[in-house]
C-alpha positions in Angstrom: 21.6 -172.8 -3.7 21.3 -173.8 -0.3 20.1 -170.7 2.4 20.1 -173.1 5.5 20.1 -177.0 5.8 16.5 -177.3 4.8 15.8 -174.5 2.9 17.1 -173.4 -0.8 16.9 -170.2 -2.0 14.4 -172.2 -5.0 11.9 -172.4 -2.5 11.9 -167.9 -1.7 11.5 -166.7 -5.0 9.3 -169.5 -6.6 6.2 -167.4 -7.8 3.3 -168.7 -9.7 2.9 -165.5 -10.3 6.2 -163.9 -11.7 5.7 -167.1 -13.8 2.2 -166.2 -14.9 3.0 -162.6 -16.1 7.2 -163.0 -17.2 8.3 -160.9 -14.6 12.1 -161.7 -13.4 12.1 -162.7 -9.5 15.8 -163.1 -9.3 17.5 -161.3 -5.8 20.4 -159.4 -5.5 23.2 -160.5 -3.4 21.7 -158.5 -0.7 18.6 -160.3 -0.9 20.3 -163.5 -1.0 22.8 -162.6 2.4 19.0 -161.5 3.9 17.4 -164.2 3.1 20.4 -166.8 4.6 20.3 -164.2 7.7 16.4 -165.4 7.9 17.0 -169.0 7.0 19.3 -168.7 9.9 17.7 -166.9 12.5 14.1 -168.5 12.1 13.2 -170.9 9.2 16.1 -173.7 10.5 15.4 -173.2 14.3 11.4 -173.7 13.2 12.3 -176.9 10.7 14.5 -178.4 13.5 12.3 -177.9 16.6 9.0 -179.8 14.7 11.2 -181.6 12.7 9.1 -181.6 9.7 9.2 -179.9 6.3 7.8 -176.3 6.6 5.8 -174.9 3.7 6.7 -171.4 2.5 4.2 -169.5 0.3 6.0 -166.6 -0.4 9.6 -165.5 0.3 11.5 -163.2 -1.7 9.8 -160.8 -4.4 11.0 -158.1 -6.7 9.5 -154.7 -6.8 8.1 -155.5 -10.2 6.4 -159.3 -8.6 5.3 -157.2 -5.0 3.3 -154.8 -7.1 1.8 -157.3 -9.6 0.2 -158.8 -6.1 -0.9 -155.7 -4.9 2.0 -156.0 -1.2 3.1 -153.1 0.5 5.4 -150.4 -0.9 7.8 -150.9 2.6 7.4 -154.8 2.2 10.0 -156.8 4.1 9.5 -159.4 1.3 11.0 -157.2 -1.4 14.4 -157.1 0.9 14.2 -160.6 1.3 14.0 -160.2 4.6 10.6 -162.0 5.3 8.5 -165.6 4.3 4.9 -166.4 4.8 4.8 -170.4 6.2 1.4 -172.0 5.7 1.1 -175.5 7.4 -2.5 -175.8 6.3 -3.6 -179.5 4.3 -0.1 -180.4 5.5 -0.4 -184.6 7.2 2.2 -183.7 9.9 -0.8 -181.9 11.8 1.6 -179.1 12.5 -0.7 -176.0 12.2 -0.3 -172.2 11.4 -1.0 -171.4 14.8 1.6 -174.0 16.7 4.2 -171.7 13.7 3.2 -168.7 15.0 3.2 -169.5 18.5 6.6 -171.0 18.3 7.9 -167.9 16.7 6.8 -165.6 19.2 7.5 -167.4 22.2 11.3 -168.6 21.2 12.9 -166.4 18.2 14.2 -163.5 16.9 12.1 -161.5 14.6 11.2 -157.9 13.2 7.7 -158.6 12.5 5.1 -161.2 12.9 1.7 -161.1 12.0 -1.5 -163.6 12.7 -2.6 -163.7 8.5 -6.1 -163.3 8.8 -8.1 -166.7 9.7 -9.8 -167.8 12.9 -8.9 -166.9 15.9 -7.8 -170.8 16.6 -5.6 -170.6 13.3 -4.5 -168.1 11.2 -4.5 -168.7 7.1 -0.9 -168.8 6.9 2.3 -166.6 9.3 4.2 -163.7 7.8 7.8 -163.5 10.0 10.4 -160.8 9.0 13.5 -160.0 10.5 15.9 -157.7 9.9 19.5 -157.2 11.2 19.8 -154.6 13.8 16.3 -154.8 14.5 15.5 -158.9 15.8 14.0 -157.7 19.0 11.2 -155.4 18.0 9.0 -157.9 18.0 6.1 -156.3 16.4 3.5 -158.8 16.8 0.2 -158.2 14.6 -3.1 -159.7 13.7 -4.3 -158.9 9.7 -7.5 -158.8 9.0 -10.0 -157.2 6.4 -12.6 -153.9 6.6 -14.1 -153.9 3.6 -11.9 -155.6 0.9 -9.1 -153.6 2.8 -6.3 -155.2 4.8 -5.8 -153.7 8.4 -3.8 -154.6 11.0 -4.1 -154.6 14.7 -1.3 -155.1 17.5 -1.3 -159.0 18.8 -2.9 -158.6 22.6 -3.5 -161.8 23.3 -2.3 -164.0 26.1 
């Protein structure tokens, strides 16, 4: 099933993972209409403004699959509402940081956070959007204190 022109909804619930351990990944039709709503709103505009494949890491994950991996209880993944693109080792020489930038200069989102990294490039971008809630814009950078993930607001030019 096709969510946009250039994404299928194969490519948001793939999981090593749920593969690994048996545990069924499949969304509801509510995660499905999300995840076309995010296709939509941000994947396609990103695919057709660098005109390259994007990579997605993670997309859609079932309660069972975000606990197994240790995610958030409020996870925007687990409503299909969020994806995690990773550019990284990719030979278009589009990076992490020219996603993220792109994102928050020039779409809609919920939430969009800087995934640990440098600060030249982060290891890969987490977007989420929601309806009723594409301009809150809540920009953040992860990083770790030990072993723990924290988060800080983006302040950066």
């Amino acid at each position: 099933m096709k969510l946009s022109n250039n994404l299928s909804l194969s490519e948001t619930t793939k999981s090593n993972t749920a593969i690994r351990r048996g545990i069924d990944n499949t969304p509801t039709d509510l995660h499905i209409a999300n995840l076309q709503y995010l296709a939509e709103k941000v994947f396609q505009p990103i695919r057709e403004y660098f005109g390259s494949a994007i990579y997605v890491s993670s997309g859609y994950r079932s309660k069972a699959l975000n606990e197994a991996i240790g995610g958030s209880k409020t996870s925007f993944h687990s409503h299909g509402m969020a994806l995690d693109l990773d550019m990284d080792g990719r030979s278009n020489k589009i990076t992490n940081a020219d996603i993220f930038n792109y994102i928050k200069e020039n779409l809609p989102y919920s939430e969009l956070i800087w995934e640990f990294g440098t600060d030249e490039n982060p290891n890969w971008v987490h977007v989420a959007i929601a309806k009723g809630r594409e301009d809150e814009k809540n920009t953040k950078i992860a990083y770790k204190v030990e072993g723990k993930t924290k988060y800080k607001k983006w302040d950066r030019n």
